[in-house]
Backbone bond lengths (Angstrom), bond angles and torsions (degrees), N, CA, C in turn:
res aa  C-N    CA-C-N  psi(-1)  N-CA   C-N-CA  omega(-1)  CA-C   N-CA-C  phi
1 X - - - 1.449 - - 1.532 110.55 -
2 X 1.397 125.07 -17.12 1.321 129.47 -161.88 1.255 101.57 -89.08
3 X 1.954 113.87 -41.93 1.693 97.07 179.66 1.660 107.76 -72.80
4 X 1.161 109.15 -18.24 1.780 110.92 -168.39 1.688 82.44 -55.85
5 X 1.254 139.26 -57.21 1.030 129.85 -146.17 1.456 109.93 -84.40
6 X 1.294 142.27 -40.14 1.391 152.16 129.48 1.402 101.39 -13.81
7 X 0.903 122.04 -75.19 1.541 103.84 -148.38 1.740 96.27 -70.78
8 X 0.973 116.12 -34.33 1.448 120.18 157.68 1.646 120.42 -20.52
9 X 1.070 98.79 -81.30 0.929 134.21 170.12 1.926 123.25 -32.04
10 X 1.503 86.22 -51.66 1.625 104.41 166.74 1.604 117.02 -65.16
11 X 1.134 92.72 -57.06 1.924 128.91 -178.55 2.062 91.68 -37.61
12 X 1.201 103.39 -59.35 1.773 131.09 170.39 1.762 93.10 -49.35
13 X 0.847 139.95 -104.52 1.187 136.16 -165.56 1.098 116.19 -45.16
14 X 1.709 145.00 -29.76 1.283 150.56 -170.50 1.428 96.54 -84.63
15 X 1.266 118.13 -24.53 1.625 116.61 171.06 1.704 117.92 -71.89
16 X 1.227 105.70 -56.98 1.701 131.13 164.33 1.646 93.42 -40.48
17 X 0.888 155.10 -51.04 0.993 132.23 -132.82 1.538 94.89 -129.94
18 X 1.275 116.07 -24.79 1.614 117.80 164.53 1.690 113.99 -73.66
19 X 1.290 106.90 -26.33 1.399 113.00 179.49 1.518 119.57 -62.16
20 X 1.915 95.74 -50.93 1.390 116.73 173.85 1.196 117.76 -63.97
21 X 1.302 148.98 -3.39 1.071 150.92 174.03 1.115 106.59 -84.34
22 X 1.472 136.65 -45.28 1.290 134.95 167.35 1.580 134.72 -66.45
23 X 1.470 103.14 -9.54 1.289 90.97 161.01 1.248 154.33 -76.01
24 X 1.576 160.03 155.76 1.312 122.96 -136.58 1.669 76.39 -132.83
25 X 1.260 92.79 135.90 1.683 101.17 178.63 1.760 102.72 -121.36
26 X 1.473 106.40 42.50 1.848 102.02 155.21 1.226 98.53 -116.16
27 X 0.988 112.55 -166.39 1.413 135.02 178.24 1.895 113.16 -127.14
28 X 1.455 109.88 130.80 1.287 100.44 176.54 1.478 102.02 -131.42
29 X 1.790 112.89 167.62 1.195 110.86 171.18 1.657 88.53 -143.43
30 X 1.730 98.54 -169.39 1.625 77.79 -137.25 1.442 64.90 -160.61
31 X 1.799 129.18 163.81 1.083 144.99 137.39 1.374 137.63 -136.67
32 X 1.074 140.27 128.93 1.902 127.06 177.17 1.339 103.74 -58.83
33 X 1.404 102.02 167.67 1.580 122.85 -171.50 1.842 103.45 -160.78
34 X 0.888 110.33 145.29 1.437 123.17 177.84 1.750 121.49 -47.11
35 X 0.969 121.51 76.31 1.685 117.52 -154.10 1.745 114.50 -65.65
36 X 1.529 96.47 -3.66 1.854 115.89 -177.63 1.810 94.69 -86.76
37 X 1.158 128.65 -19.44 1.347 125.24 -160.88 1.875 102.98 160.52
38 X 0.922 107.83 78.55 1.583 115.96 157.29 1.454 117.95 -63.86
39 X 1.171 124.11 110.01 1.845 135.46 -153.74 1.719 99.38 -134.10
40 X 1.760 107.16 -51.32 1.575 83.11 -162.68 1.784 81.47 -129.03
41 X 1.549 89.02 175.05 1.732 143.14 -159.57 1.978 76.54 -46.98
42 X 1.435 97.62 153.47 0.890 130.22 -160.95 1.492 115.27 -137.94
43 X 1.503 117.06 63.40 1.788 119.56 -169.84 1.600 118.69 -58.28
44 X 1.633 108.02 111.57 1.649 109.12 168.21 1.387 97.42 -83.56
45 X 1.621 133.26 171.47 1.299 147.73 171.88 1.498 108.43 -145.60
46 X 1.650 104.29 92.37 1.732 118.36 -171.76 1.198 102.65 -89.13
47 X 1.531 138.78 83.60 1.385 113.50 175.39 1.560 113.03 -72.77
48 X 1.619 92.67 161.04 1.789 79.64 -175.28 1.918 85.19 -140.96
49 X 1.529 102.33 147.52 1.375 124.67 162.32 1.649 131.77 -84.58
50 X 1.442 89.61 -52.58 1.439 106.58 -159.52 1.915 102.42 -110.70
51 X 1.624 105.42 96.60 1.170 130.71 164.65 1.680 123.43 -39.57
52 X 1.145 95.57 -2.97 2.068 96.34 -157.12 1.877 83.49 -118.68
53 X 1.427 141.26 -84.03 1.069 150.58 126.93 1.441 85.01 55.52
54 X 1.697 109.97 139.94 1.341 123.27 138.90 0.809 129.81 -133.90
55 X 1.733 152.51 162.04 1.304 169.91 -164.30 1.478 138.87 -114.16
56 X 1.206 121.37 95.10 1.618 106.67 169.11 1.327 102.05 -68.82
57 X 1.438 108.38 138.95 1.354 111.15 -174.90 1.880 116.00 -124.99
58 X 1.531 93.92 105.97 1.855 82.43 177.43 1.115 115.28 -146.24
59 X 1.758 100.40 158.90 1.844 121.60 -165.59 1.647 91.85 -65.88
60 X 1.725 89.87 166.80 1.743 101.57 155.52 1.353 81.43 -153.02
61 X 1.497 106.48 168.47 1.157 146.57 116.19 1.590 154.68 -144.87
62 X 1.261 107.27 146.62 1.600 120.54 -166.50 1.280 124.63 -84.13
63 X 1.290 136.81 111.85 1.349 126.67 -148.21 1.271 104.97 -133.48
64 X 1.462 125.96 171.21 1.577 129.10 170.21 1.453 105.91 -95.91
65 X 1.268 100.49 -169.56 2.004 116.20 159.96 1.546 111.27 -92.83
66 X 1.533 109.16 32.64 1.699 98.37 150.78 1.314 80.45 -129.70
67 X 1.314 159.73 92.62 1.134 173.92 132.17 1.603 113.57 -117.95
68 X 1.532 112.02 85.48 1.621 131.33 -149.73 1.685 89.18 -116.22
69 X 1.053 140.11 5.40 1.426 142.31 177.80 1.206 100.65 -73.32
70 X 1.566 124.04 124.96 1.833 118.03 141.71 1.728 110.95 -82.94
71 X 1.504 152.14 16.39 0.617 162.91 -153.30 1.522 139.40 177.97
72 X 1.280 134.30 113.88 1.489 129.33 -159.25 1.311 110.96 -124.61
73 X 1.683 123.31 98.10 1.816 105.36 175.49 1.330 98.87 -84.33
74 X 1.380 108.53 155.73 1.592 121.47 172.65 1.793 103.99 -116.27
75 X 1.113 91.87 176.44 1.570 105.56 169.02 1.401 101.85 -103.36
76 X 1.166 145.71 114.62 1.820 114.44 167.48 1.461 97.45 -124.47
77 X 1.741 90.76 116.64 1.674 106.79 156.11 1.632 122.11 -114.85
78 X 1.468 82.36 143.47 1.792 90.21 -173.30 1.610 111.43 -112.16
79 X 1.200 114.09 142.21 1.850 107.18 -165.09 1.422 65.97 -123.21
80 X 1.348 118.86 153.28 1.564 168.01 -178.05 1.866 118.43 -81.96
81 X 0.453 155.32 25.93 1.767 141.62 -146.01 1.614 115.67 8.43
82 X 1.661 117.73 -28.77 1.383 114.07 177.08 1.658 108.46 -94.42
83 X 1.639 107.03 8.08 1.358 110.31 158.89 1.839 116.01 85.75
84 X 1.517 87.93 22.10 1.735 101.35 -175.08 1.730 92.85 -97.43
85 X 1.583 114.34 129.04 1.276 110.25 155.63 1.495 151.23 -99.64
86 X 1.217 134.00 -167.99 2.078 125.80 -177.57 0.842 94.29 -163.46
87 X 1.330 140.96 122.07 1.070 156.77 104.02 1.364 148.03 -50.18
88 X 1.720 113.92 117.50 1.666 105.29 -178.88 1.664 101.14 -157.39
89 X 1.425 89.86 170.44 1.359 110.74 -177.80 1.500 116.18 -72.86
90 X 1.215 128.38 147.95 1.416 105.13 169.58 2.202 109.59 -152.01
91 X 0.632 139.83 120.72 1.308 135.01 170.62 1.574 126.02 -94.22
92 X 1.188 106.44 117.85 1.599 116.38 -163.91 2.114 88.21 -111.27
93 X 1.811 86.57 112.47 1.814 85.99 169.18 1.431 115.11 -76.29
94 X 1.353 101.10 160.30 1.443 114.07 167.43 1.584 147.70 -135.85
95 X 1.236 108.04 71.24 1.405 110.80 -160.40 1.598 131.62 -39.86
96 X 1.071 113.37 139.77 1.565 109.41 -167.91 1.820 97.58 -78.00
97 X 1.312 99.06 131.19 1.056 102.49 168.47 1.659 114.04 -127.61
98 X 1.167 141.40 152.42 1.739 135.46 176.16 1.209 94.50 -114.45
99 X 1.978 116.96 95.18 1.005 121.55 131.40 1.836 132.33 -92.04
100 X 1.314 122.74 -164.68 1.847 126.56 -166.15 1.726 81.00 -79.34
101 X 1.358 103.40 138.40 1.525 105.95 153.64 1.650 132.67 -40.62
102 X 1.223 103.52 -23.95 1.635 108.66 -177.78 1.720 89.79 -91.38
103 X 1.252 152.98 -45.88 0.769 132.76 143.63 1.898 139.04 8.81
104 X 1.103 121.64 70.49 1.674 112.27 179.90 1.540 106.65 -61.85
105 X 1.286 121.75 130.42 1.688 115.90 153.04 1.256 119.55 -91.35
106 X 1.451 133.23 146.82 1.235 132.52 148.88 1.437 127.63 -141.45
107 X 1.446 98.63 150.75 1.594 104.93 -160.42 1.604 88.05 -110.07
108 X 1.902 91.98 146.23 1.633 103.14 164.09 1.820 115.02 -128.19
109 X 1.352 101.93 156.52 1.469 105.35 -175.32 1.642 110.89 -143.18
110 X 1.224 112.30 114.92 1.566 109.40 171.66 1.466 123.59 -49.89
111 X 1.501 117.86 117.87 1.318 129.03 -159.85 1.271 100.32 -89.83
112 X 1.477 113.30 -50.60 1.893 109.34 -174.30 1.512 81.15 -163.66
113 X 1.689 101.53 149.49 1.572 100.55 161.92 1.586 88.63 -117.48
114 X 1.831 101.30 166.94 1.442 129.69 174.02 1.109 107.01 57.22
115 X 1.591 123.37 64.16 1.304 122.26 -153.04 1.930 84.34 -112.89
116 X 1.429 122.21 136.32 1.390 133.55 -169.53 1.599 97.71 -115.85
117 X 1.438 97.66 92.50 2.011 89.32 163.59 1.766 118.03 -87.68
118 X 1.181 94.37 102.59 1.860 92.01 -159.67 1.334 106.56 -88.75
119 X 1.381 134.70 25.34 1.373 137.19 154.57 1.444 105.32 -84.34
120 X 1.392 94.65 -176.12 1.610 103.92 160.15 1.335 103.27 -145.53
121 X 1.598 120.21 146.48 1.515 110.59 -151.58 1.787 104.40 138.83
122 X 1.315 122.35 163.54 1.185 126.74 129.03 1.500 148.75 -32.77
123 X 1.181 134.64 86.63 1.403 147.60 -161.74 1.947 86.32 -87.56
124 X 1.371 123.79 127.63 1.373 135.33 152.32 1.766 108.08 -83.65
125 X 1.198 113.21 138.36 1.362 127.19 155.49 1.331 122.02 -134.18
126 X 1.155 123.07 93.94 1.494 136.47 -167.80 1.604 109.43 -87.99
127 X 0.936 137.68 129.18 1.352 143.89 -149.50 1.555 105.68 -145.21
128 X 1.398 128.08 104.56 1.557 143.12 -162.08 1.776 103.93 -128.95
129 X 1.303 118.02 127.29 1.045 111.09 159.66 1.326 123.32 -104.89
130 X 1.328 107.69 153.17 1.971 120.09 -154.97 1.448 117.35 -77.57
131 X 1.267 114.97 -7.80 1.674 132.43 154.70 2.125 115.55 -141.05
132 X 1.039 115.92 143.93 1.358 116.61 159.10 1.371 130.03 -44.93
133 X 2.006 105.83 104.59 1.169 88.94 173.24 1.263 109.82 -146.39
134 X 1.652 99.74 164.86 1.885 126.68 -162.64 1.547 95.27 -71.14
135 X 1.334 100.47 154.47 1.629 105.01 176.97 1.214 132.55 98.69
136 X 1.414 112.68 -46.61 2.138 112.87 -176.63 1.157 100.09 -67.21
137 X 1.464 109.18 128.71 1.503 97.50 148.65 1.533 139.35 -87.92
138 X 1.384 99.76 -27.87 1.008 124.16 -157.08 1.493 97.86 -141.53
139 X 1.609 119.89 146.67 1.608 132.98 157.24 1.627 119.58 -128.25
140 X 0.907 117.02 159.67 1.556 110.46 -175.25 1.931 118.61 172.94
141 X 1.106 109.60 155.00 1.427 139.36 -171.73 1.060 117.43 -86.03
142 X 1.488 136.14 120.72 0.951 135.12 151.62 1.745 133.60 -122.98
143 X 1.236 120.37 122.42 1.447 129.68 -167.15 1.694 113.06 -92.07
144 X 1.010 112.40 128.23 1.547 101.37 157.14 1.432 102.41 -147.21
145 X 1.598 88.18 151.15 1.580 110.73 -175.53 1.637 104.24 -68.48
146 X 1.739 89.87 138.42 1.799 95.39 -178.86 1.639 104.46 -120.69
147 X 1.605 120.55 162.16 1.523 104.63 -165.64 1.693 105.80 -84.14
């Protein structure tokens, strides 16, 4: 009865700890976009608390099967909470892959690592692509804490 309960027991922790591995400890935000023709800016809203904190910081996007791009430049501007802006270019690749139409793909690309938002406030990230295009549905941000 003692190993029944041990291995139990183990079985219990190999779960705990397989579970915990999957959890995602960034934070993302995310926005829709016109999937007939994506044309304009695309507002994320990063609030941030903790001034000291840093960030790997990276794009996505979620696309259909009319999404015929190997390649995506964006515009990415970031407004500040004290309302100072930056602007730049950025190109996120995209490998062709042939998945089922019900299938969504999405591609990710490291935007900046150890990124320090030293306000506190609302951070804007406006996200524009540099011609109209079929397919995205969706664009979005993702942060994770770095040591």
């Amino acid at each position: 009865m003692e190993i029944k309960r041990l291995i139990g027991a183990l079985v219990l922790a190999a779960s705990v700890f397989t579970a915990g591995g999957c959890a995602q400890t960034g934070r993302s935000y995310a926005a829709d976009v016109d999937p007939q023709g994506w044309r304009t800016g695309a507002v994320l809203t990063l609030p941030n608390e903790d001034t000291l904190a840093k960030y790997d910081l990276e794009l996505f996007l979620r696309c259909n099967d009319r999404f015929a791009e190997d390649t995506l430049t964006l515009r990415v501007e970031t407004i500040t909470p004290d309302s100072l802006r930056y602007g730049e270019f950025f190109c996120i690749p995209f490998p062709q892959t042939h998945t089922p139409a019900a299938v969504a793909r999405e591609a990710k690309q490291l935007y900046r690592r150890r990124v320090l938002f030293g306000q506190r406030g609302n951070y804007r990230l406006i996200l524009t692509p540099t011609r109209p295009v079929r397919g995205v549905e969706a664009v979005g941000a993702t942060l994770q804490q770095t040591p």
